[in-house]
N, C-alpha and C positions, 0 to 999 in steps of 0.2 A: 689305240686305233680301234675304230670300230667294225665289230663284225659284221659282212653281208647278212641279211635274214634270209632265212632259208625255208621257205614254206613246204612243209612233210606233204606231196602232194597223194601219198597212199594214203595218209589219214584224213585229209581232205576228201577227195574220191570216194573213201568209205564212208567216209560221215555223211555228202551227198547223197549217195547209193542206198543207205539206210532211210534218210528221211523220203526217196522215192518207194521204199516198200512198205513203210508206214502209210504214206499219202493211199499209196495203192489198198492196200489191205482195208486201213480204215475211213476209205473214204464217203461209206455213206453216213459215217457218225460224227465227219469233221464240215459236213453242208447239211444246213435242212433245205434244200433244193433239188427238186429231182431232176438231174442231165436232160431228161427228154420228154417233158412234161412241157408243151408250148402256150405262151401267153402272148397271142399277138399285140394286146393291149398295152404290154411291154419292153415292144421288139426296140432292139436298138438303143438302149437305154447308156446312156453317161455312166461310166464309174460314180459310187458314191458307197455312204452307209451301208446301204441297204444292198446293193451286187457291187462286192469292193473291185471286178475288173467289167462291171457292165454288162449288157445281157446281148444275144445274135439276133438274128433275122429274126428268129421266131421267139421269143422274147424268153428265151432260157440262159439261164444264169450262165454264166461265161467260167467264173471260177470253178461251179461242180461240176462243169465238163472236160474243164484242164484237168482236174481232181480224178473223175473217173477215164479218162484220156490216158491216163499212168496206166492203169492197167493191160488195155491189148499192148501200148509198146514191152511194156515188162515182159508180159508171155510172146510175144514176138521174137525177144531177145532172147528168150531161154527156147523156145522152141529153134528154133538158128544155131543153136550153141548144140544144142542135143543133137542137130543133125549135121552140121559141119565138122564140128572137131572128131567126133568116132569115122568119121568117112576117109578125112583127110588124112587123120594118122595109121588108120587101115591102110589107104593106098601108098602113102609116102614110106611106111615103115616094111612093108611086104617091097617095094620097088627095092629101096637101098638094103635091106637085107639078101633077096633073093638074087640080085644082079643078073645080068644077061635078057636075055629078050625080055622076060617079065617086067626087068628093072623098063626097058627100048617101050615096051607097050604101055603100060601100066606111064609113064612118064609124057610120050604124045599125047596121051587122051589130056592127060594134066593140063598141058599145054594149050589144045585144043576149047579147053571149057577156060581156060586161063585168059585168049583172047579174046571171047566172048564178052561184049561190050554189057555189064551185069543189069543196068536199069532197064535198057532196052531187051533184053532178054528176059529179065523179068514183068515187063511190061505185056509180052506177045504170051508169057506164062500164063500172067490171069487173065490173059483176055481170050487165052482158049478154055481157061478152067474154070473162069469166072472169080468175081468179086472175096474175099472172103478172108481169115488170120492164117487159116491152116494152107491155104494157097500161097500165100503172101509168103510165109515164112518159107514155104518148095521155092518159091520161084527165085529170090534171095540167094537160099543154102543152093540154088544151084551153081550158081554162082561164086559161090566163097570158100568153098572146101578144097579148089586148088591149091590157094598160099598153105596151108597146113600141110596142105600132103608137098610141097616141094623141101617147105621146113624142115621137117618127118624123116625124109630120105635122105635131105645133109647131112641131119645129126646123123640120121643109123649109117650112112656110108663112114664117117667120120668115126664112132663105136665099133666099126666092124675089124677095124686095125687095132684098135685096145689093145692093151693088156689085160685092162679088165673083163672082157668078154672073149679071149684068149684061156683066161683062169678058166671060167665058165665053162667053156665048151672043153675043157681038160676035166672038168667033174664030169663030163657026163651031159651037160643042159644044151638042147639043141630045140629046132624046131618052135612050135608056139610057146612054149615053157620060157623057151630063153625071150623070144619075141616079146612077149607080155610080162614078164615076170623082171627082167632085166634091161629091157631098152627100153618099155613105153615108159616107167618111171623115170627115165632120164631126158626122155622127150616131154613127159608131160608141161614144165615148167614153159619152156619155151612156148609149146600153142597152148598154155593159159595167158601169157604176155601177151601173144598173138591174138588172140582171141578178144582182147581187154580194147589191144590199141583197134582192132575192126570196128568195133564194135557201134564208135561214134559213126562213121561213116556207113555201117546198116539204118544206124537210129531215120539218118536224113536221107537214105535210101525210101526207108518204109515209111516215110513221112512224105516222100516224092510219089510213090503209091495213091497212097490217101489223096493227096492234090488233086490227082488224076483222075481219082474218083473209083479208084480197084484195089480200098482197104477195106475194111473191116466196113459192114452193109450198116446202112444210115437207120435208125436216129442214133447208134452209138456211137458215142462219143471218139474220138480221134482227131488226136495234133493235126494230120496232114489236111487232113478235110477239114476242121474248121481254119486251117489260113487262108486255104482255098474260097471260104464263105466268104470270110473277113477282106480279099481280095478284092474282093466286087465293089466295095463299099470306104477304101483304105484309107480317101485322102477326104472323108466326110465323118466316119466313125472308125478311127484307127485302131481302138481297143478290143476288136470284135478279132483282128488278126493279132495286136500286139503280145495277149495271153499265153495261146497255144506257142508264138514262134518263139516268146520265150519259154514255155515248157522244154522246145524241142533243143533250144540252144544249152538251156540247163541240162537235159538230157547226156548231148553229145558230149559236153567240158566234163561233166563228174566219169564217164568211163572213157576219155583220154586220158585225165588225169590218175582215174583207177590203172590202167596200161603204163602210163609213165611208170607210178609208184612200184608197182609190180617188178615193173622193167629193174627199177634199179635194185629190188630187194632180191631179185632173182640171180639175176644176172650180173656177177662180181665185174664186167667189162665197164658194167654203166653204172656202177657204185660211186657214191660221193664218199 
């Protein structure tokens, strides 16, 4: 009988994940095209030879803008990661270890920023702070740093009965010592999962920005804003949106799929 196939979706996810740092890094040596160098004479062009996904409005090349497009999403995503996950396992892990009102306080605000509708509040974000990557990624992490810190506090409430953290505190380790030294390494895995599976739903968050026109300031290159372009124009030069929207869809699958992988290599629950 034959076996199901089974697709390694963490070696998939990394192999994606890599070819998008590649793309990023070397992308001014994989186009001789400059992303924002406009040739009206060549706006709107067919895929062919010569621009193998066709050129925009303003007659620049379609593919070295998907190409340089890699880039703000990538530092988007690491700026997001840098400011979500130390916030959330700060508060979640201070909440379930301290218990009592801190845990009472520290847990509403969670709450409170938790039902905050995140595109629309990131929305009213840049539109007080204006346009721009470093806004974009505030307005976002404000947004996403809840699920971490609620994670944060079930594992540490859930550790704080141990035996193993029982041991601990019989040697002596108490306070940030044991805090940092003994709990976040056992929470880390979990909001790296966490982190992995968000992440697709920032990508088409920060892509929903862009659309709006309050990503990253024009002529650079960016997924959300050129679908936005390609919009105008979709059922006459469909190529002009079909690029970007698959960058962006390529984007979200390789760090699902990173999250899935993860998940299962982490986490003995969801082991095959």
């Amino acid at each position: 009988m034959l076996k199901p196939l089974r697709i390694n979706t963490l070696s998939v996810g990394s192999a994606l994940l890599s070819l998008l740092l590649v793309i990023a890094l070397l992308a001014p040596w994989l186009t001789s095209y400059d992303p924002n160098i406009q040739n009206i004479d060549q706006r709107l062009l067919a895929p062919s030879a010569e621009h193998w996904l066709g050129t925009d409005g303003f007659g620049r090349d379609l593919l070295s803008r998907v190409m340089f497009g890699t880039r703000p999403t990538l530092l988007l995503v690491a700026l997001i990661l840098l400011l979500t996950v130390p916030l959330g396992l700060l508060v979640g892990m201070t909440a379930g270890y301290r218990g009592g009102w801190v845990e009472l306080v520290l847990m509403r605000i969670t709450d409170a920023f938790l039902a905050l509708p995140s595109l629309v509040i990131a929305l009213a974000f840049v539109a007080i702070l204006g346009p721009g990557l470093l806004n974009g990624a505030l307005a976002l992490a404000l947004t996403s740093w809840p699920a971490f810190a609620r994670q944060a506090r079930a594992e540490v409430v859930t550790l704080r009965r141990s035996d193993y953290l029982a041991a601990a505190q019989m040697q002596g380790i108490a306070g940030l010592r044991l805090l940092l030294g003994h709990m976040l390494p056992l929470c880390l895995p979990g909001a790296i999962v966490r982190a992995a599976l968000s992440l697709g739903g920032i990508i088409l968050a920060a892509a929903g920005l862009g659309f709006l026109g309050m990503g990253v300031k024009p002529p650079l290159a960016e997924w959300g804003a050129m679908v936005a372009e390609g919009s105008k124009v979709i059922f006459d030069q469909w190529w002009v949106a079909a690029g970007p929207g698959a960058a962006i869809l390529l984007t979200s699958l390789t760090f699902n799929l990173l999250g899935d992988g993860l998940r299962d290599k982490m986490d003995p629950r969801h082991g095959h």
